[in-house]
N, C-alpha and C positions, 0 to 999 in steps of 0.2 A: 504494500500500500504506500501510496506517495502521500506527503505531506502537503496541505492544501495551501494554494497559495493565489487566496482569494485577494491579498491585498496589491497584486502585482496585474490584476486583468490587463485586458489587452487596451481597454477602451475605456481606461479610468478619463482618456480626453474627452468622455462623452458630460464631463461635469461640465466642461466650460462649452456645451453643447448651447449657441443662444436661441431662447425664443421656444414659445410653449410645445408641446407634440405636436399638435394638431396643427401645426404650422410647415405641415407635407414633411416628405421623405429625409431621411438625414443621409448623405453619403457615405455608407461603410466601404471601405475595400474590402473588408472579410464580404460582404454579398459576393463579392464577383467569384470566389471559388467557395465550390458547393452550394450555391444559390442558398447562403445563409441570411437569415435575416438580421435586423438591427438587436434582438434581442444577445444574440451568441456574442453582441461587443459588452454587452455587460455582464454576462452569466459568467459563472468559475467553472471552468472547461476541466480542469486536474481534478477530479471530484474523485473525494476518497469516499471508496465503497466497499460492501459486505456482501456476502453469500447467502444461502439459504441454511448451509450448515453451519455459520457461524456462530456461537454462543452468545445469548443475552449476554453474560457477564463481559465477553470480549467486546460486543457492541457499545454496552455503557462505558468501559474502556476508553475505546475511541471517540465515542462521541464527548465522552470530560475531558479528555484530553487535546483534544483539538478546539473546542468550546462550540459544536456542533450541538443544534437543533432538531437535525435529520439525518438519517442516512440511509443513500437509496442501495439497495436491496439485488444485484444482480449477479448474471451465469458468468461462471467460471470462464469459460471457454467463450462466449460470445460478447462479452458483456452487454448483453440484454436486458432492459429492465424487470424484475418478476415481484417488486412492491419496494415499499420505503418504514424506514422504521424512524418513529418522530418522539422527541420527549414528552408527547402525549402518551403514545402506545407504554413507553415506561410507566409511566406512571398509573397508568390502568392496570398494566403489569402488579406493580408495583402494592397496589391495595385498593387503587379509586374503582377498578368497572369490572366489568366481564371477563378482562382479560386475568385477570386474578385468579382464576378456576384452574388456572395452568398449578397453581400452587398448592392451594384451597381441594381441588379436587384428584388431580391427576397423581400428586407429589402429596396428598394429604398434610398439607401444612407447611412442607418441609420448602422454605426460604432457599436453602443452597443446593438442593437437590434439583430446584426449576431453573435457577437462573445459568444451569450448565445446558438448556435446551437449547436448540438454533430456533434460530431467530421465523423460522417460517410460520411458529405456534401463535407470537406475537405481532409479526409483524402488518404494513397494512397492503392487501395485493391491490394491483392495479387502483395504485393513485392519479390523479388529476397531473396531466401531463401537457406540454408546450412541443410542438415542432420544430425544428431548427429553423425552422422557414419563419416564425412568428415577429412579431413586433412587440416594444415594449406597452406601448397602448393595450397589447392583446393582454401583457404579463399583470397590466396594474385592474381589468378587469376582472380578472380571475381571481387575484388578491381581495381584491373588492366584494366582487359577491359571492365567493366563497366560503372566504374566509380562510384561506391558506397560506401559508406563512412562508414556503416554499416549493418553488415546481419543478420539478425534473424537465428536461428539453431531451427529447429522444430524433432519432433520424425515421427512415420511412423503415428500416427494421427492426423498428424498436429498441436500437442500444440508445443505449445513455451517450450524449453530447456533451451534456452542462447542468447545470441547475442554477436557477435563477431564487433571491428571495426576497422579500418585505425590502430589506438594508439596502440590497443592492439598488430598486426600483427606485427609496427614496433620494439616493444617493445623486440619481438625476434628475427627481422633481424638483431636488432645492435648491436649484439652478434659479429657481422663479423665485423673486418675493413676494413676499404676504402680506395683507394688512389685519389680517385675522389672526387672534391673542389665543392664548391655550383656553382660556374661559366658554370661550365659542365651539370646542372641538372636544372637549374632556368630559368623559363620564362620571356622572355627581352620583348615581347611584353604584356606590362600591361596595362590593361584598368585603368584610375583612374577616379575619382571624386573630387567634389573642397567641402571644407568646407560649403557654403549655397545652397548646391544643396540640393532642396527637396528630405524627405527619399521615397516620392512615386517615384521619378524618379530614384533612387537608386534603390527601390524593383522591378521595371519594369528592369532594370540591367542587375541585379541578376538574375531575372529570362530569360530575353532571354539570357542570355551567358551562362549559368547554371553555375556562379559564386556564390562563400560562403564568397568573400572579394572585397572591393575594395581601394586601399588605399588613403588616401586624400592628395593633393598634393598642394601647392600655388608656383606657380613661381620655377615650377620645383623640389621644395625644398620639404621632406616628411611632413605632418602636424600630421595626425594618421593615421588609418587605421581604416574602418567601413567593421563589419563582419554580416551576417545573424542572428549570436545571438545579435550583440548588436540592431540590428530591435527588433529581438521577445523581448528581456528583458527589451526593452521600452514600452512594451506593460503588460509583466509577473509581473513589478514592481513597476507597474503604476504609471510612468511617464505621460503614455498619457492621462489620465484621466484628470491632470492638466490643458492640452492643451485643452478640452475641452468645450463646453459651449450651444453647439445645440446636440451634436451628431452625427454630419456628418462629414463621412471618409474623407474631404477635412480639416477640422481641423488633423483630425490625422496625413496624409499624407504630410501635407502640411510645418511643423516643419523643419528645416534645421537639414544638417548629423551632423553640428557642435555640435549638443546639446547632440550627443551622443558618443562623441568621450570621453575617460575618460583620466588620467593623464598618466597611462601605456603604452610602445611603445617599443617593442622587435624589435629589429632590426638585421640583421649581415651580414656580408660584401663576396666579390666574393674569396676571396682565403682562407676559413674558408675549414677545412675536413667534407664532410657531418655525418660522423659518431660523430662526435661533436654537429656538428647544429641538429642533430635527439637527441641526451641526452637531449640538452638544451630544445628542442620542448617539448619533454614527461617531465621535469621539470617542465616548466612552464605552463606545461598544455593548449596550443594555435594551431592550427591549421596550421599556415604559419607566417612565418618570410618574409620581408619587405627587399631586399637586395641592401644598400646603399654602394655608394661610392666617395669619397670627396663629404658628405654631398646630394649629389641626388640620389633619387631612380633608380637604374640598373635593377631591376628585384625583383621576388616576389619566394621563395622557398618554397612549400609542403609539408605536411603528403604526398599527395599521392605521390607527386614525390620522394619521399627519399624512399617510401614503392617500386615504380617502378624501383626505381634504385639499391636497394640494392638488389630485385628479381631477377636483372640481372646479375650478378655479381656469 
């Protein structure tokens, strides 16, 4: 497996791309071979990938370790796409959904006896996929009303190209400014969580709201914020091994969110320009920003919502 090297694209020039999408064709050269489209200049073409036999444990592995969201799922011999496995599916895995029966039923409880399964048990088949031929217009409607945070880009025989994600899309919308404030784009209705609530009661959350954060709160006041990766890379960086002593997913599960909350805490406030809070976001390389004011949490602001809102615009 190669080491991803997303910060090196081909077509990081496409930030000082001027003038909004919709403002006709951009000139790629990568079109002129393989009748690629404008999408492939922004995708991460080196995409580090997995098998069907590869072991959960191996997969959370790589995906902590690389600080990966996704990872798509393909043959050996063809590289073919055959699904994608997301720190959603972890975490379902993990305690939140259905996917927990892998442990619960199959492994009768036993935490270390599932997570040596390959990944075919959990993973998701046939994901929502881009053709190499696409556009990034096509990439930010997919994000939009899907609600997918990354897409695989396949050719006409289905191997893997590239993958495209939220970061990357916004990375070209915030070429435009805005005159629209995080106030305008931020969801006020936040679900939160308290420091000693079980991370199984967290991943059950997570997964029925199809949430990727939930932020932790005491007496109204922000405390951190616990996201889906920091579930999977208590598990990636074995943390939870610690917690162990039987092997049963109720030790694992059972650990308060407190223990994963780390010292770092981005925050920013309701009358910030979102064309700012989206530099800082791809900066700091985090997925949502926590939006306080006089010290309590208002609301919580998005990748995807900055991606939804600058689309609009």
């Amino acid at each position: 497996m190669q080491p991803n090297n997303s910060e090196k694209k081909p077509a990081d020039r496409l930030l000082k791309m001027p003038g909004k999408l919709n403002r006709g064709p951009v000139d790629f050269k990568t079109r002129i071979a393989g009748h690629e489209g404008e999408i492939m200049a922004i995708a991460t073409r080196d995409v580090v990938t997995a098998q069907q036999t590869t072991s959960i444990i191996q997969a959370v592995g790589i995906m902590t370790r690389e600080g990966f969201r996704r990872l798509p799922v393909v043959d050996a011999g063809t590289h073919r796409l055959r699904g994608i496995v997301t720190v959603g599916d972890i975490i379902n895995f993990m305690g939140g959904g259905e996917k927990f029966n892998l442990v619960q039923v199959k492994h009768n409880g036993n935490f270390l006896a599932a997570i040596n399964e390959g990944l075919r048990e959990i993973m998701t088949p046939q994901p929502v996929t881009m053709p190499i031929t696409g556009s990034i217009e096509d990439a930010v409607d997919i994000i939009i009303t899907r609600s997918i945070g990354g897409i695989p880009i396949i050719d006409a025989e289905e191997n893997l190209r590239g993958i495209v994600t939220e970061r990357d899309v916004m990375k070209v919308l915030t070429t435009e400014n805005s005159s629209r404030r995080v106030e305008d784009i931020m969801k006020t209705s936040v679900r939160v969580t308290t420091p000693d609530t079980p991370i199984g009661r967290v991943c059950e959350e997570m997964v029925r709201c199809r949430f990727r954060r939930l932020p932790v709160v005491v007496d109204d006041v922000l405390y951190g914020i616990v996201t889906a990766t920091d579930i999977m890379s208590y598990l990636g960086k074995g943390k939870v091994f610690k917690q162990l002593t039987t092997g049963d997913s109720a030790e694992v599960m059972g650990a308060s969110v407190r223990s994963l909350l780390s010292g770092e805490l981005y925050t920013t406030t309701p009358d910030r320009n979102i064309h700012d809070v989206a530099i800082d976001m791809i900066r700091k390389r985090v997925g949502a920003f926590p939006v306080i004011e006089d010290s309590h949490l208002v609301g919580l602001v998005t990748e995807h919502d900055l991606v939804k809102a600058f689309a609009e615009e």
